[in-house]
C-alpha positions in Angstrom: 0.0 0.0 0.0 1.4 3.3 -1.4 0.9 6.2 1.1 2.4 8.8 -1.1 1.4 8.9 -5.1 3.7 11.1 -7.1 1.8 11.3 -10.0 0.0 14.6 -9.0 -3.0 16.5 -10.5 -3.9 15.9 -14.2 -4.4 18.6 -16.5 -8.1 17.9 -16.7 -8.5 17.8 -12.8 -6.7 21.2 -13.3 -9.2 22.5 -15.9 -12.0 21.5 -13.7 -11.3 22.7 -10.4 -10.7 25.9 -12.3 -14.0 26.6 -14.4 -15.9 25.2 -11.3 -14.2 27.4 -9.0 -14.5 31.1 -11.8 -18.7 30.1 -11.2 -18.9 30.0 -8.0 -16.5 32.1 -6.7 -18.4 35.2 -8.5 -21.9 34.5 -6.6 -20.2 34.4 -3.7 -18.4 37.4 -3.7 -21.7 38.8 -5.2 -23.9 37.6 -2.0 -21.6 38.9 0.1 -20.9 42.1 -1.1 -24.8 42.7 -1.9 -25.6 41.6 1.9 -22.9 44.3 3.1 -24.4 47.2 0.9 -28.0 45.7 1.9 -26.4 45.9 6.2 -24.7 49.3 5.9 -27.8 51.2 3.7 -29.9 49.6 6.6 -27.8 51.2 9.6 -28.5 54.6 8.1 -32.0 54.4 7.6 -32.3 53.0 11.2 -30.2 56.3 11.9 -32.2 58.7 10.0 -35.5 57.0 11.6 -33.9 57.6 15.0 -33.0 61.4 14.0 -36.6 62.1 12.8 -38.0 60.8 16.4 -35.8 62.6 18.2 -37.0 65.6 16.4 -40.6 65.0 16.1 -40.5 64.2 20.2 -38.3 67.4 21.2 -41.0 69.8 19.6 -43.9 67.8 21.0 -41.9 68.5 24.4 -42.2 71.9 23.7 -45.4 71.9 23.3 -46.4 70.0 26.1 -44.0 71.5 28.6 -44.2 75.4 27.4 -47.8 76.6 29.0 -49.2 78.1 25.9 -52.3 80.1 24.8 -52.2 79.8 21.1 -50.2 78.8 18.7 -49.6 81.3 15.3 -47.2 80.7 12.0 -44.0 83.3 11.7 -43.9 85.2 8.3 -41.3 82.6 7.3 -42.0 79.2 5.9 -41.9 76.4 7.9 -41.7 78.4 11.5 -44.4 78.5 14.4 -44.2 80.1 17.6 -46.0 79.4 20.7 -47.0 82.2 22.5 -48.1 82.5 26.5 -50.0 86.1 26.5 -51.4 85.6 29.9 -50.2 84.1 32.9 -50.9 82.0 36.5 -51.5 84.0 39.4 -51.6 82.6 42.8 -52.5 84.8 45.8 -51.8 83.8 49.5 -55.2 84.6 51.7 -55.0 84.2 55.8 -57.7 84.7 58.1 -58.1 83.8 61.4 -55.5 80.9 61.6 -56.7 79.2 57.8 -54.7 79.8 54.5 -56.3 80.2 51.4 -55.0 80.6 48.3 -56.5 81.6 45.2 -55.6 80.9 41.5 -56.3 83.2 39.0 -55.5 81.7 35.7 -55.5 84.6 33.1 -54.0 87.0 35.3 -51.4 90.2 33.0 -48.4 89.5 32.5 -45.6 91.8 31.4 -44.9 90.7 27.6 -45.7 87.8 25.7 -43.8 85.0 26.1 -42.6 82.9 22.5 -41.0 80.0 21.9 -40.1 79.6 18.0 -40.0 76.4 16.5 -38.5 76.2 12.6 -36.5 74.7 9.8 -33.8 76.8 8.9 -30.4 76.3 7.4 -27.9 75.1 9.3 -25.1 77.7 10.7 -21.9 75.5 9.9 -23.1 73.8 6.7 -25.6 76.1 4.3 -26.3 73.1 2.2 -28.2 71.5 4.9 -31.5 72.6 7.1 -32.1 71.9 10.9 -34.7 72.2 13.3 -34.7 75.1 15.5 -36.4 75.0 19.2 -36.2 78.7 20.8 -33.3 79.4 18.4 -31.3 76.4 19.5 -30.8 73.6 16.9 -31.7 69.9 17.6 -28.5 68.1 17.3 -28.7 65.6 14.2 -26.7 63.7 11.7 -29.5 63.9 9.1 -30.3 66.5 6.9 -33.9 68.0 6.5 -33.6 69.4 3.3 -37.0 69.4 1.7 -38.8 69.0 4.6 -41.5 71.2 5.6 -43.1 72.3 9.3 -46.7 73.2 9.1 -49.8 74.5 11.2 -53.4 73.2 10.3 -55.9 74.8 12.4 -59.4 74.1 13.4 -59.9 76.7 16.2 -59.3 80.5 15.7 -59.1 83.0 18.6 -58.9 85.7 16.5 -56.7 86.4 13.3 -53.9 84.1 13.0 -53.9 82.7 16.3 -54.5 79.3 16.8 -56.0 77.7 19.9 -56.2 74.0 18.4 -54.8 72.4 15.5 -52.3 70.1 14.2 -48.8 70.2 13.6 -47.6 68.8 10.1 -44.3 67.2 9.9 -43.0 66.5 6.5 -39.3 65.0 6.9 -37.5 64.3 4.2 -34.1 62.9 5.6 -30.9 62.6 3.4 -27.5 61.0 3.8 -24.4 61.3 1.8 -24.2 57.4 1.2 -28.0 56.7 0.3 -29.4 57.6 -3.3 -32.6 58.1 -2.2 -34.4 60.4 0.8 -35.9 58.6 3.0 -39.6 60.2 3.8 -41.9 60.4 6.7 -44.6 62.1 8.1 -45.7 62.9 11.5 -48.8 64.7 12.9 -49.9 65.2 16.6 -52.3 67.8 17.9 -52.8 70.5 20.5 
């Protein structure tokens, strides 16, 4: 019993393991580099979909933590203000050892108080657009280019001030490394 043969590979053997390996060597590489485009162009859209949250849930935070009376749109596009024209009073009573207090609700106040939410361009980068709460921007790899902030009311005070609606949010988020925007909208009410 020979352990070692000396006689080697044919030329045909050769041949073979060559024209099977230049077919499926291709699909491989092909799977594999399709499934790494397919990973990383998923990363950014999770990304982008985390950016456009965090946006969409710091202005709701405004509007649920600033006490507002209406709401009215700025002459720009894409801006609203929130505006808190009258103010909470509270007035300390005592008579005959009891404390009282008493709330007055729409009691003056010295000047309006705004808070400005809008889409402007960015200060280091004038290619791209941020969100701006009370001038300061919402920290974001994403850019909002083409995305609009709007105001749909159902309940006037007078003129242009709103005392329920619905805020509009039109994102349109792009990334250097996709080809395409992604979009989405968001609406919540006040």
């Amino acid at each position: 019993m020979k352990i070692f043969d000396e006689r080697g590979a044919t030329l045909y053997e050769l041949l073979a393991v060559l024209v099977i390996s230049s077919i499926i060597l291709p699909i491989i590489y092909g799977v594999f580099t399709s499934g790494y485009k397919l990973y990383n162009k998923i990363g950014i859209e999770g990304q982008l979909r985390d950016d456009a949250d965090y946006t969409a849930t710091m202005i709701m935070n405004t509007f649920y933590s600033f006490p507002f009376d209406y709401v009215r749109e700025c002459g720009d596009k894409d801006c609203i203000e929130l505006v808190n024209s009258a103010g909470t009073a509270i007035t300390k009573q005592e008579k005959e050892q009891q404390t009282f207090y008493s709330i007055n609700q729409n009691a003056a106040i010295e000047a309006e108080q705004v808070i400005r939410i809008e889409l402007t361009d960015s200060e280091s980068d004038s290619s791209r657009k941020v969100f701006l709460v009370d001038s300061a921007a919402i920290d974001s790899a994403a850019d909002f280019n083409e995305s609009t902030l709007g105001l749909t009311c159902t309940e006037f005070i007078n003129d242009n001030k709103c005392s329920q609606g619905m805020i509009n949010l039109k994102l349109q988020l792009g990334h250097e490394r996709l080809a395409e925007k992604l979009e989405l909208n968001s609406m919540f009410g006040f």
